[in-house]
C-alpha positions as CSV (number, residue, x, y, z in Angstrom):
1,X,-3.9,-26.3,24.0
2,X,-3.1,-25.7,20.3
3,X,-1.3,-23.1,19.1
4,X,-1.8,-19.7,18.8
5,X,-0.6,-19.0,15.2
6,X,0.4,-15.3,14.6
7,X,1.5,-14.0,11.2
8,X,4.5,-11.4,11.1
9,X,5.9,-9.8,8.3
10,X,5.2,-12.5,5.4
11,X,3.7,-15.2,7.2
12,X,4.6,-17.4,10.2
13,X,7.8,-19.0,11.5
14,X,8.6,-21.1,14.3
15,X,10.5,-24.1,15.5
16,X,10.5,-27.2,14.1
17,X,8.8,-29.7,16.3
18,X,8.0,-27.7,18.6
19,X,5.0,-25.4,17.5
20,X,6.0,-26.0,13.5
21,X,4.7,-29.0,13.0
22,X,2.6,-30.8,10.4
23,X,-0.8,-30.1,11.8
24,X,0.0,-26.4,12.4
25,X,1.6,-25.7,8.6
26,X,-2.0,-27.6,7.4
27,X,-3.7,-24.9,10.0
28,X,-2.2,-22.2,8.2
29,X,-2.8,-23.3,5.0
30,X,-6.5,-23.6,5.8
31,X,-6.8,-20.3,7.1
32,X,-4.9,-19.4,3.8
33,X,-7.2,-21.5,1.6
34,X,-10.7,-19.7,3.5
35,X,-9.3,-16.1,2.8
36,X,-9.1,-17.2,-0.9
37,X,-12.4,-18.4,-0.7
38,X,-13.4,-15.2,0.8
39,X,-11.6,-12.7,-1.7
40,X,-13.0,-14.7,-4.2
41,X,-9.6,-16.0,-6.0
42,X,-9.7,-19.5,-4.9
43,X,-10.9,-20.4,-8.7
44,X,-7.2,-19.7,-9.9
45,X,-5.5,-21.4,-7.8
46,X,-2.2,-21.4,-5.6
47,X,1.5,-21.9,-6.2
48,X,3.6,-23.5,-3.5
49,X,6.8,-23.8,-2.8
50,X,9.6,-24.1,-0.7
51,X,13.1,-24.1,0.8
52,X,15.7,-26.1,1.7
53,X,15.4,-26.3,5.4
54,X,14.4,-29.6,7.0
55,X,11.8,-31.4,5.7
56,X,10.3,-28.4,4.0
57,X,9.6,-30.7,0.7
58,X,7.7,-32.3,3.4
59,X,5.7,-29.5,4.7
60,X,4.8,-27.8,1.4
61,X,2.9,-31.3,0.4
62,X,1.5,-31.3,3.5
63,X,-0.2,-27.1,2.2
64,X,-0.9,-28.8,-0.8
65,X,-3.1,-31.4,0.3
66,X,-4.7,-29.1,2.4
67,X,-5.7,-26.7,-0.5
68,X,-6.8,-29.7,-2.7
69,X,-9.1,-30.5,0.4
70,X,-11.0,-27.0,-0.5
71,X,-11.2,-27.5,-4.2
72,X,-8.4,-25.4,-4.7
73,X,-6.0,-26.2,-8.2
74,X,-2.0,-26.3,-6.7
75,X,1.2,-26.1,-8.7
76,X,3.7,-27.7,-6.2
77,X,7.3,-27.0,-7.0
78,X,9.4,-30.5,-7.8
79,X,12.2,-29.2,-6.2
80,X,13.3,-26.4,-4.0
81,X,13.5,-22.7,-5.5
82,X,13.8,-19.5,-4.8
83,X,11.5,-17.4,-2.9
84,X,11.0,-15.1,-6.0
85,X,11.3,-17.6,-8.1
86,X,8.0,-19.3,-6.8
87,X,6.8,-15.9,-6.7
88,X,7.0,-14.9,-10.5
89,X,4.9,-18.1,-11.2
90,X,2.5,-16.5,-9.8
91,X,2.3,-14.2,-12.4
92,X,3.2,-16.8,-14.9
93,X,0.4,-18.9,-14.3
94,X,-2.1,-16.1,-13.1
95,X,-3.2,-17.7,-9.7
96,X,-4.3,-16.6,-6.8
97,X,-0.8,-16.4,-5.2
98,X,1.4,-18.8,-3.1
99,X,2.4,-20.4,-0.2
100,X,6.2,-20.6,0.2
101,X,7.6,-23.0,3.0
102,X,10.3,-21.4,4.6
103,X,12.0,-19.3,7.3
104,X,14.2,-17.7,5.2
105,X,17.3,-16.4,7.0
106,X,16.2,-17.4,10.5
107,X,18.2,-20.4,12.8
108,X,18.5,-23.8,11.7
109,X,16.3,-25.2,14.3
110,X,12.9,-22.8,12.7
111,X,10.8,-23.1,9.4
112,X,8.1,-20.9,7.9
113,X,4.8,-20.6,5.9
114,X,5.2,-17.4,3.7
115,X,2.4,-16.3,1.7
116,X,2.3,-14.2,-1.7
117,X,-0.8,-12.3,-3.0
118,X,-2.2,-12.7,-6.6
119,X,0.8,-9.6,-7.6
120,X,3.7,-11.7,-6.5
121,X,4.3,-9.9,-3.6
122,X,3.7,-9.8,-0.1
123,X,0.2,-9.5,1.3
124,X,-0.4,-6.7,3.0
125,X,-1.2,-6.0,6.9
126,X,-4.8,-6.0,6.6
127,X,-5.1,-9.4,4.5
128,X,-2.3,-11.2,7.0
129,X,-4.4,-10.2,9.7
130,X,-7.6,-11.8,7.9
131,X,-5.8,-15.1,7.3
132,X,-4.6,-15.2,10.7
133,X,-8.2,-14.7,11.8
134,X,-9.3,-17.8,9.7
135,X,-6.9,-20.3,10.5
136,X,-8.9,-22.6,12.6
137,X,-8.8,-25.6,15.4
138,X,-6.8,-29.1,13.6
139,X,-10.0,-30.7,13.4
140,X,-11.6,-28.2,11.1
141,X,-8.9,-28.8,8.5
142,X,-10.0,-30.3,5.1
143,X,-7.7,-32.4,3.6
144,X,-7.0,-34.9,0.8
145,X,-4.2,-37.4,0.6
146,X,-1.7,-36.4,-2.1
147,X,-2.1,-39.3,-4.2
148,X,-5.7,-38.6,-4.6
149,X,-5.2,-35.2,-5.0
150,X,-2.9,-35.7,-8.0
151,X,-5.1,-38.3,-9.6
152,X,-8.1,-35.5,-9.7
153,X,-5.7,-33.0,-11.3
154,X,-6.2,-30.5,-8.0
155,X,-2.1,-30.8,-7.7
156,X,0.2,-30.5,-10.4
157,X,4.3,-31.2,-9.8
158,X,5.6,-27.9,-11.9
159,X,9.3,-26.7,-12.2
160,X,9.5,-23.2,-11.0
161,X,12.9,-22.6,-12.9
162,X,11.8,-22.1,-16.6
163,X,8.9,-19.2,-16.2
164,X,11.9,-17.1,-14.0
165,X,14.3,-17.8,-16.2
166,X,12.6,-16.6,-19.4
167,X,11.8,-13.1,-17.1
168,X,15.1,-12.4,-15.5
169,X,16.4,-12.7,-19.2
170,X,13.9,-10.1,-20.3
171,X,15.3,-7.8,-17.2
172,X,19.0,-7.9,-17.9
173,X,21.6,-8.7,-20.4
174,X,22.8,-12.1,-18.9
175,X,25.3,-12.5,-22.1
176,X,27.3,-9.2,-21.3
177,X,28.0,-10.6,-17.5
178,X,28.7,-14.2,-18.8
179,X,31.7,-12.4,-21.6
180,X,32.8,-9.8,-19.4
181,X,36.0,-11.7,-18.2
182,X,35.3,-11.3,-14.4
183,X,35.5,-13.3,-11.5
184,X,32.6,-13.5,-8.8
185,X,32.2,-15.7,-5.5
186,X,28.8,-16.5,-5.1
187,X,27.6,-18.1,-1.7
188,X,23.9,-19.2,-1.7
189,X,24.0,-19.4,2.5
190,X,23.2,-23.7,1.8
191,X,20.1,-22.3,0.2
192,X,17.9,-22.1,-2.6
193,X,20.2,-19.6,-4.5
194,X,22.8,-22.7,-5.3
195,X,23.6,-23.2,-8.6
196,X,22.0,-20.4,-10.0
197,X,24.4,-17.3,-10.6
198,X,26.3,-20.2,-12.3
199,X,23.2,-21.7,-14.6
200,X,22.6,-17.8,-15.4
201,X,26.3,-16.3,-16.4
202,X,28.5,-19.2,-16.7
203,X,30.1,-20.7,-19.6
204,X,31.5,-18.1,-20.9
205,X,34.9,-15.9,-20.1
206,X,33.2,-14.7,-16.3
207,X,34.4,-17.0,-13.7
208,X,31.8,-18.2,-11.0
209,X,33.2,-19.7,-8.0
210,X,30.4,-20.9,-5.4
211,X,30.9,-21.7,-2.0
212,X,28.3,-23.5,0.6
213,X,26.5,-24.5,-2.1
214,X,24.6,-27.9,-1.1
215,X,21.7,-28.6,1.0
216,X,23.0,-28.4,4.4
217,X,19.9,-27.6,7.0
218,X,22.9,-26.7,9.7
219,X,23.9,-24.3,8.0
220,X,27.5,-24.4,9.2
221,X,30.3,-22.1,8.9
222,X,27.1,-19.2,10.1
223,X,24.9,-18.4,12.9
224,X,22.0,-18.6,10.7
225,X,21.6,-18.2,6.6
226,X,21.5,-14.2,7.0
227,X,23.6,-12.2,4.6
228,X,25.1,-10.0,7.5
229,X,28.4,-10.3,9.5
230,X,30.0,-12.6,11.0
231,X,27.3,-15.3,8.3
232,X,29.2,-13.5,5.5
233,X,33.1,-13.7,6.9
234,X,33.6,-17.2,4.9
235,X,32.3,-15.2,1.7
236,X,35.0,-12.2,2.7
237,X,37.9,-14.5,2.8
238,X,37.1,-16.7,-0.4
239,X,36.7,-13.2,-1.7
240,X,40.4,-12.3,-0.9
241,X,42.2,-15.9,-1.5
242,X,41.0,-15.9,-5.2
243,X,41.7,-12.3,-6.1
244,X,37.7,-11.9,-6.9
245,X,36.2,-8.8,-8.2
246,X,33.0,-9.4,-6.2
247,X,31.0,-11.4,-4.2
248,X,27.7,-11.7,-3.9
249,X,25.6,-13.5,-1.1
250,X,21.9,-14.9,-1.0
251,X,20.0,-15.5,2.3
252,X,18.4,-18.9,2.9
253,X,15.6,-18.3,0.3
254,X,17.4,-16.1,-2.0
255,X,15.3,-13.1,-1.6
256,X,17.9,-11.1,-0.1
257,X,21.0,-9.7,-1.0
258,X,24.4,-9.3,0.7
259,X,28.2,-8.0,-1.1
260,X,31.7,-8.5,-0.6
261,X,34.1,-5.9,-2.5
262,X,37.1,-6.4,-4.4
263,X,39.5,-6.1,-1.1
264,X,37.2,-8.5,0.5
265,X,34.8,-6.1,2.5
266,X,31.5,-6.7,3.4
267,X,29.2,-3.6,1.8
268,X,26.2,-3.0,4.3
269,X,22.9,-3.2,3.0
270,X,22.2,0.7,3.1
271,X,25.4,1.4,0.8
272,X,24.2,-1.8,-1.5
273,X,20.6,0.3,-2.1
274,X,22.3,3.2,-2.7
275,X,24.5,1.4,-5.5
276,X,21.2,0.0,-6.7
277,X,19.4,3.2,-7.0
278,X,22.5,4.9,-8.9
279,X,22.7,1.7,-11.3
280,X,19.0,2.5,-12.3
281,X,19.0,6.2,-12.4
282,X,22.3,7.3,-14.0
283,X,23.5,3.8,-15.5
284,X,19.8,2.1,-17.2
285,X,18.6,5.8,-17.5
286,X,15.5,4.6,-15.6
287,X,13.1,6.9,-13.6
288,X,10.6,6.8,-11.4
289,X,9.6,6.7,-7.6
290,X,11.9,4.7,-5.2
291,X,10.2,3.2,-1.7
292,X,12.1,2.5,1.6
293,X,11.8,1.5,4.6
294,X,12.1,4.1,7.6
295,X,15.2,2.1,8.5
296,X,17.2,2.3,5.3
297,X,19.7,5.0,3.5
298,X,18.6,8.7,3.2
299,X,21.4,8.5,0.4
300,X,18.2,7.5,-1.1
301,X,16.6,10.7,-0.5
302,X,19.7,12.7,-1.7
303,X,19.4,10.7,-5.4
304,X,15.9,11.8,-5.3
305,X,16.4,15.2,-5.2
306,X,19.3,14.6,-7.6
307,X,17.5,13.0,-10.9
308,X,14.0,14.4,-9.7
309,X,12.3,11.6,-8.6
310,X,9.8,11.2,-5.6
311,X,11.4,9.0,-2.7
312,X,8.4,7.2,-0.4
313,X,8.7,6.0,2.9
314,X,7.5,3.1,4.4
315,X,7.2,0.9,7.9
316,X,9.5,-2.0,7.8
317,X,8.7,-4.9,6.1
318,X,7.9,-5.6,2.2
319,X,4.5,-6.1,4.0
320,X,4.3,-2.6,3.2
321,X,6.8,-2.1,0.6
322,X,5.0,-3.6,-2.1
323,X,1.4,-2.1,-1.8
324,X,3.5,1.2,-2.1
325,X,4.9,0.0,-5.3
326,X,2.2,-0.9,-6.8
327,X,0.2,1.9,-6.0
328,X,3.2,4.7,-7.2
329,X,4.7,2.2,-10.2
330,X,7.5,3.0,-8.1
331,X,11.2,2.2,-10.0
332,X,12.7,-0.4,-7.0
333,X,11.7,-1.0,-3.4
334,X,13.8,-2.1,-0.4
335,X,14.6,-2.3,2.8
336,X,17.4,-2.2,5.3
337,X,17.7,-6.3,5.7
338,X,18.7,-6.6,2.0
339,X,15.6,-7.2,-0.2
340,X,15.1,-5.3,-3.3
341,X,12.2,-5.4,-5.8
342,X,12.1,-3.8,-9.1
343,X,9.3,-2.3,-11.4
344,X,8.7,-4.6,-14.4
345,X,9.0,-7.8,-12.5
346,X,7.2,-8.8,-9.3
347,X,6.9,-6.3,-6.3
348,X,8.7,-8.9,-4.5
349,X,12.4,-9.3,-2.8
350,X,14.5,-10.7,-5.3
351,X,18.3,-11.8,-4.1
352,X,18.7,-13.2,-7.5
353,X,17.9,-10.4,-9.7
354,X,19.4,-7.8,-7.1
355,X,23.1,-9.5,-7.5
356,X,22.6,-9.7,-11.0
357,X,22.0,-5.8,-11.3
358,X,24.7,-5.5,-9.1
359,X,26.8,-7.6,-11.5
360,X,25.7,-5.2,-14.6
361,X,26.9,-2.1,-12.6
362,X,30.5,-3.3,-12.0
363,X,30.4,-4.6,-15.7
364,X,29.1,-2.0,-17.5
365,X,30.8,0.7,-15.5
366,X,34.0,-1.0,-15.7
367,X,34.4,0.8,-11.8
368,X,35.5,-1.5,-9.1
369,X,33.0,-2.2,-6.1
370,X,35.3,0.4,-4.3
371,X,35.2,3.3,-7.1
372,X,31.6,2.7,-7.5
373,X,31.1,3.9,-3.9
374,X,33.2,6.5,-4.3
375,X,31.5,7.6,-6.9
376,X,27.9,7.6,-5.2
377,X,29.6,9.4,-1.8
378,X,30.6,12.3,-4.6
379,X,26.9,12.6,-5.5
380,X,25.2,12.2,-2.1
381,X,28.4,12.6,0.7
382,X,29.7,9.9,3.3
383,X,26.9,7.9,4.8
384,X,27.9,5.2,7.7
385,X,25.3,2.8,9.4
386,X,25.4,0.7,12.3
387,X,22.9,-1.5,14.4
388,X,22.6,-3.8,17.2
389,X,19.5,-5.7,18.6
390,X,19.9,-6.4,22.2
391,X,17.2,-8.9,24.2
392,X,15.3,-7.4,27.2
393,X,13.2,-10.0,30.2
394,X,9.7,-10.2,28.1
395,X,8.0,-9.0,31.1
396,X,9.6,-5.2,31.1
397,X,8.2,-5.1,27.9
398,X,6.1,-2.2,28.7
399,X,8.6,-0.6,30.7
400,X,11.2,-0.6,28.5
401,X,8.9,0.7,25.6
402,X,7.0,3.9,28.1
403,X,10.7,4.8,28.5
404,X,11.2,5.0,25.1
405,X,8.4,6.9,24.3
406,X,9.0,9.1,26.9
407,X,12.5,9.7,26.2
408,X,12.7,13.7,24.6
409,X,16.5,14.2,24.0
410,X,17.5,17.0,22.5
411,X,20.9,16.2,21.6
412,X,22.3,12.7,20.2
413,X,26.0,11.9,20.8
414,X,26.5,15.8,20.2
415,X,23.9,16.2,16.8
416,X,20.9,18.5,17.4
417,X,17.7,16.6,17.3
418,X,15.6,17.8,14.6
419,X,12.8,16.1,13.9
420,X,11.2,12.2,15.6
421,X,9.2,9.8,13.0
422,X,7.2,7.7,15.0
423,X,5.4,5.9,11.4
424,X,7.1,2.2,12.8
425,X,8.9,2.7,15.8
426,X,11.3,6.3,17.0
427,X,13.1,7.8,14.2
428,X,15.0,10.6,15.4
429,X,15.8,13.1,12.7
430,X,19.6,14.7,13.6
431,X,21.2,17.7,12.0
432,X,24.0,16.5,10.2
433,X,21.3,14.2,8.2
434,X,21.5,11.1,9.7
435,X,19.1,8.9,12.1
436,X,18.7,7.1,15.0
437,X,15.9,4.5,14.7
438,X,14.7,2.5,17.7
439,X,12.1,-0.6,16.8
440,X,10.7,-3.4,19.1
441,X,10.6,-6.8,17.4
442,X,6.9,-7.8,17.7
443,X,7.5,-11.8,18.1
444,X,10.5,-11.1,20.6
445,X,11.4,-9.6,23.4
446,X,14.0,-7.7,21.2
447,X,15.1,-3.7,20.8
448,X,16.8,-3.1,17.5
449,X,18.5,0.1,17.2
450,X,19.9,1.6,13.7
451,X,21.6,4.7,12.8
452,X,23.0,6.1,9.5
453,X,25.3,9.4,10.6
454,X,27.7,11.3,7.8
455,X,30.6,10.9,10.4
456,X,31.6,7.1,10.7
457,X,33.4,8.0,14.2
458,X,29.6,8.6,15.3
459,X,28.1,5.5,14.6
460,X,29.1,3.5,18.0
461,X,28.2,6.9,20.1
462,X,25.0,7.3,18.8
463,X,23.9,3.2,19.0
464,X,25.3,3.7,22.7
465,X,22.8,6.3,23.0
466,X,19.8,4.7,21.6
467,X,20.1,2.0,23.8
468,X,20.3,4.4,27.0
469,X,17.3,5.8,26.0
470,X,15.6,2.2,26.2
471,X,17.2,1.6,29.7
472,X,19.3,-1.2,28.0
473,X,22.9,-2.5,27.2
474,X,25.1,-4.3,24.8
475,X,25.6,-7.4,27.4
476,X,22.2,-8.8,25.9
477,X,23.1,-8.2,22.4
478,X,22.6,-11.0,19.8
């Protein structure tokens, strides 16, 4: 039996030789290339790139010819790139979107077919479902051999680099970073983020000082090319044996963002958006609306109320993030995992441009990564997050998840509960102004459970307590 392909978040992922394979990626690029068809965009063609897992050079030609087979026009990268990178050449070349080959910060052993609408950014529920629905049996699949392809000018070998560059240079002042005189560890995760914090600010008095920056499809020294702990604990330490004033981490298809402070402390991805927000608001003197994910920082919500600007919440997932930027012309999107988007570029994660900004604020400040935190906590009060996912037998699926939803406490490790948001999973509202958020993964038989709570002797206490609520314990935990 073939494979029953099912799109997540951005796309599908899966492991290599085992359902990824070459006859499944061309699948999904058929499926892709008949929902073109159908919106009518197939006339502009598509963009792919890719990663640098295994063999994804491979797997992207494999798209391309596949799209060529349809008629379809297909700039294919000559060399692996960033996820946003591909993404703004979208938008440089006005097609129809991309195809990105990658599985961005999952295991070694998986790879992935993203997709990117005719925005830059991620195509939204409705449209992922509709490409799901077209992709059809392996011996429905047009294609046309590569060669061939090339020769009739329906793919085009294009360097992704140039287009970006020329934009993130139009989004920040590169020159004040490169003269500034500090020093920043940069650690790409073996990904597609190498070389490029160096090719952007070096040269000049800043000293960049990369680590894991090759193509290594392993991806050693880390469970997987995620910018969360214990991935980031090589980035911590090169942190504190070179006296660095930051460092900044990309996931495995630099869309994502991760930092390590001065003392060589990993900064979660909730306090990182709240830094983000304050750079824009109080720092570029930007406004506008600001979109999160139900999972992510009420600091955010605080700022809001702070500079006057409108805070929107989202499910999880950039699936939804960027249709709710475009829509508001919202000032930065993001979500708990890391990725930030920003108005006047793509509504698209962008690991690149994020550590850049984040760069500019330590910079221009001329605050520490420490005093900058202290600084937001004096606007918006402590905030402390935790989370832990924890596996469950597939087939008490439904059992763990009536228990959940029937589950009506009224206190969570001593906070009043004040309010539940059930918008992408159970969000319950506590009095001191934090959350507890419980989510089922929908590829795995996986619970995540998340809290952000204004005492940081909470955090443990109330994860403990999510998890009770799903019947479940930390012995499963990934």
């Amino acid at each position: 039996m073939e494979t029953r392909i099912r799109f997540g978040t951005d796309g599908w992922r899966a492991r290599i030789a085992d359902d990824y394979t070459f006859a499944n990626v061309r699948r999904c690029a058929q499926g892709f290339a008949a929902y073109l068809k159908r919106r009518g965009h197939a006339d502009n063609g598509v963009v792919i790139g890719y990663d640098r897992r295994f063999a994804s050079e491979h797997f992207a030609a494999a798209a391309a010819e596949v799209l060529a087979g349809n008629g379809i026009r297909v700039f294919l990268a000559d060399a692996a790139a960033p996820t946003p990178a591909t993404a703004y050449n979208i938008i440089a070349k006005q097609t129809a979107g991309a195809v990105v080959i990658t599985a961005s910060h999952n295991p070694p052993t998986d790879n992935g077919f993203k997709v990117r609408n005719e925005t830059g950014g991620a195509v939204d529920p409705e449209g992922l479902a509709e490409i799901e629905s077209l992709i059809p049996p392996a011996d429905q699949v047009k294609c046309m051999e590569l060669d061939e392809a090339i020769e009739k000018g329906l793919v085009e070998y294009f360097d992704p680099a140039p287009a970006y560059i020329e934009q993130i240079q139009r989004m920040v002042d590169l020159e004040r970073i490169r003269q500034a005189g500090i020093t920043v560890v940069v650690d790409p995760m073996w990904g597609t983020g190498a070389g490029w914090f160096d090719r952007l600010i070096g040269g000049g008095r800043t000293r960049v000082i990369s680590i894991h920056n090759e193509r290594n499809p392993i991806f050693p020294e880390m469970l997987r090319p995620e910018p969360i702990r214990p991935n980031v604990d090589p980035c911590m330490a090169k942190v504190r044996e070179v006296g660095a004033d930051i460092g900044i981490i990309n996931d495995g298809d630099a869309d994502r963002l991760g930092v390590v402070d001065e003392k060589g402390n990993f900064v979660d991805q909730l306090r990182v958006y709240g830094l983000m927000a304050m750079y824009l608001l109080e720092v570029r003197g930007e406004r506008g609306p600001i979109v999160k994910t139900l999972s992510t920082t009420s600091m955010l919500e605080r700022l809001g109320e702070i500079y006057g600007v409108p805070v929107y919440e989202t499910g999880v997932g950039f699936k939804y993030v960027a249709p709710k930027m475009i829509e508001v012309n919202a000032m930065v999107g993001g979500e708990e995992s890391g990725g930030y988007a920003f108005r006047g570029h793509i509504p698209e994660r962008d690991g690149i441009l994020a550590g850049l900004y984040m760069l500019d604020l330590v910079v221009r400040t001329g605050k520490s990564v420490t005093e900058l935190l202290e600084h937001l906590f004096s606007q918006v009060g402590p905030h402390y997050y935790g989370r832990v996912d924890v596996f469950f037998d597939e087939e008490k699926r439904e059992v763990v998840r009536k228990r959940v939803e029937s589950a009506q406490p009224e206190r969570i490790a001593g906070f009043k509960v004040t309010g539940l948001n059930t918008m992408d999973g159970f969000k319950y509202l506590l009095e001191d102004g934090g959350w507890l958020l419980i989510r089922f993964s929908g590829t795995e038989p996986l619970i995540r459970v998340y809290t952000e709570t204004t005492q940081p002797e909470a955090v443990q206490a109330i994860l403990n307590e999510g998890l009770k609520l799903a019947g479940l314990d930390r012995a499963r935990a990934d």
